[in-house]
N, C-alpha and C positions, 0 to 999 in steps of 0.2 A: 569578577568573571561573569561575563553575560551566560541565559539559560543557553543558549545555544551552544555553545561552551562548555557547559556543564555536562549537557545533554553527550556532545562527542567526548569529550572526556571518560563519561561510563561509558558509553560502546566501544570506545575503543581498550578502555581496559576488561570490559567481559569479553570482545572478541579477542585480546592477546592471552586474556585465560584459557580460552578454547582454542588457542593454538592458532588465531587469525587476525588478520588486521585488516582495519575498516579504513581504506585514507581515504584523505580532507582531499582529495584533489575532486573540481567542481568543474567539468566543462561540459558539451554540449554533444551528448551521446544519444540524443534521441531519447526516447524513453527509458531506455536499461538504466539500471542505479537503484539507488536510494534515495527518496522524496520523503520529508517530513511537515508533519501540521501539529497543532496541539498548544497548552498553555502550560506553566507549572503544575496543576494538578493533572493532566492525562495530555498523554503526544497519542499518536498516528503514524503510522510511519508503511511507508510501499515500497518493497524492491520488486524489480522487474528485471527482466533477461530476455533477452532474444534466442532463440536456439533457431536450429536445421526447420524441426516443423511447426515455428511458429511462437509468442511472446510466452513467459512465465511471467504470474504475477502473484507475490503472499503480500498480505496483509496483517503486521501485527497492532496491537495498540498496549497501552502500558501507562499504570500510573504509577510515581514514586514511593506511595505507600503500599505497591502490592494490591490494592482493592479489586482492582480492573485492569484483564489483562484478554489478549486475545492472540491464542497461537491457532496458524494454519501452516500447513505444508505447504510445497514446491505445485499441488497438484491442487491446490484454491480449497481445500477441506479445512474448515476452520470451526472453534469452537471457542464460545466465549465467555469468563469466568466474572463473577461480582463477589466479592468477600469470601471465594475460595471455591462457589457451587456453579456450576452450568448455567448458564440462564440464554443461550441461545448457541443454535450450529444453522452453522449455514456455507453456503459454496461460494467461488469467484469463477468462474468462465471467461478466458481471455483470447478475442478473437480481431482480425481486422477488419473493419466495414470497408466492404469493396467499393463504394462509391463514393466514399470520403478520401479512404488509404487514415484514416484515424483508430486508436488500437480502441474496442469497445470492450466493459468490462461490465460482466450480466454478473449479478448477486441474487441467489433463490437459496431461504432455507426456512427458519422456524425461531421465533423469538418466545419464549416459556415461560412459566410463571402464573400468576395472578388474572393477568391477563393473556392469554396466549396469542400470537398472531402468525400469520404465514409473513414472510419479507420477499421481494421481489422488487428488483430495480436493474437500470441498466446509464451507462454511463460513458460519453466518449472523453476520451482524452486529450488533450493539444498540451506541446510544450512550446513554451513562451519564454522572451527573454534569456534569449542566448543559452536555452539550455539549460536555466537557472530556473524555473516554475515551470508546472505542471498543472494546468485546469483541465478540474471533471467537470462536463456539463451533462447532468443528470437528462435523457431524454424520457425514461420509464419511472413510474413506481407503485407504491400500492395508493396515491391517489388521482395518476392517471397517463397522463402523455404530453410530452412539451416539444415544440420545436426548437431544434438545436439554439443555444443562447436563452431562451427562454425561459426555463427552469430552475430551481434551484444550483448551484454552480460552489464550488470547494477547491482552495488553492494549495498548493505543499512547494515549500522549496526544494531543492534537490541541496541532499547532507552529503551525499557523495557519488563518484563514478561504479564505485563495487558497490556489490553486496555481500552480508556476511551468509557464510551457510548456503552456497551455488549451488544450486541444481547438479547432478554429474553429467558433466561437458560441456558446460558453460565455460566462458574463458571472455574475460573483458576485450573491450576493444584495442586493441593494439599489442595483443599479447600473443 
């Protein structure tokens, strides 16, 4: 069984725990969904939604031993755990760039610790390949400013058309 496999395998059995299911169906929804990145030790994973006043986007991440996790809400609050204590919160802001029509996705909070730092970055989105990849092209961060393409750049496939744990009043496409 490939990791990706593995991977929907548990979410779809913790979401039929929670009384939901996550399907495999994979087509070409624009941003809304669930997109995933990551290797065996820690995934990444983005669902996004479209609502009435505009995109939701949570970010969680997750590794199999529990070490590193990061849960945020429906409203981009997120806070991020290593071996079970805080070590960083920070937010997501999800808006559209009127001059592209690409959804842009601003990160500002505080990474803690030893070293402490502010975080701030900002990020557009394109989806590629028939709806099947999602590139962030980083324009912002805390070491400076890039022109679109230019910057560091992060790819995620898309795991599926839902997401588990909807916003209230979301409703997939076609439903």
């Amino acid at each position: 069984m490939s990791s990706k496999s593995i991977v929907v395998a548990v979410m779809l059995l913790t979401a039929s725990c929670a009384g939901q299911v996550l399907s495999t169906d994979v087509s070409d929804t624009g941003y809304e969904g669930t997109w995933q990145r990551g290797n065996e030790q820690i995934k990444s994973q983005l669902s996004i939604v479209k609502m009435e006043d505009g995109y939701r986007f949570r970010h969680s991440k997750f590794s199999p031993d529990g070490k590193v996790r990061v849960d945020c809400t429906w409203d981009g609050e997120c806070e991020e755990f290593a071996d079970g204590e805080s070590v960083a919160r920070y937010k997501f802001d999800a808006s559209v760039n009127e001059a592209t029509g690409r959804l842009r996705i601003e990160c500002t909070g505080r990474i803690e610790g030893q070293n402490p730092q502010d975080l701030h970055y900002v990020d557009e989105l394109v989806v590629v390949r028939k709806g099947k990849l999602l590139r962030a092209f980083r324009l912002l961060d805390n070491n400076g400013t890039y022109e679109f393409g230019e910057g560091p750049r992060i790819e995620m496939k898309k795991l599926s058309n839902d997401v588990l744990d909807p916003p209230p009043g979301w409703a997939p496409r076609g439903s």
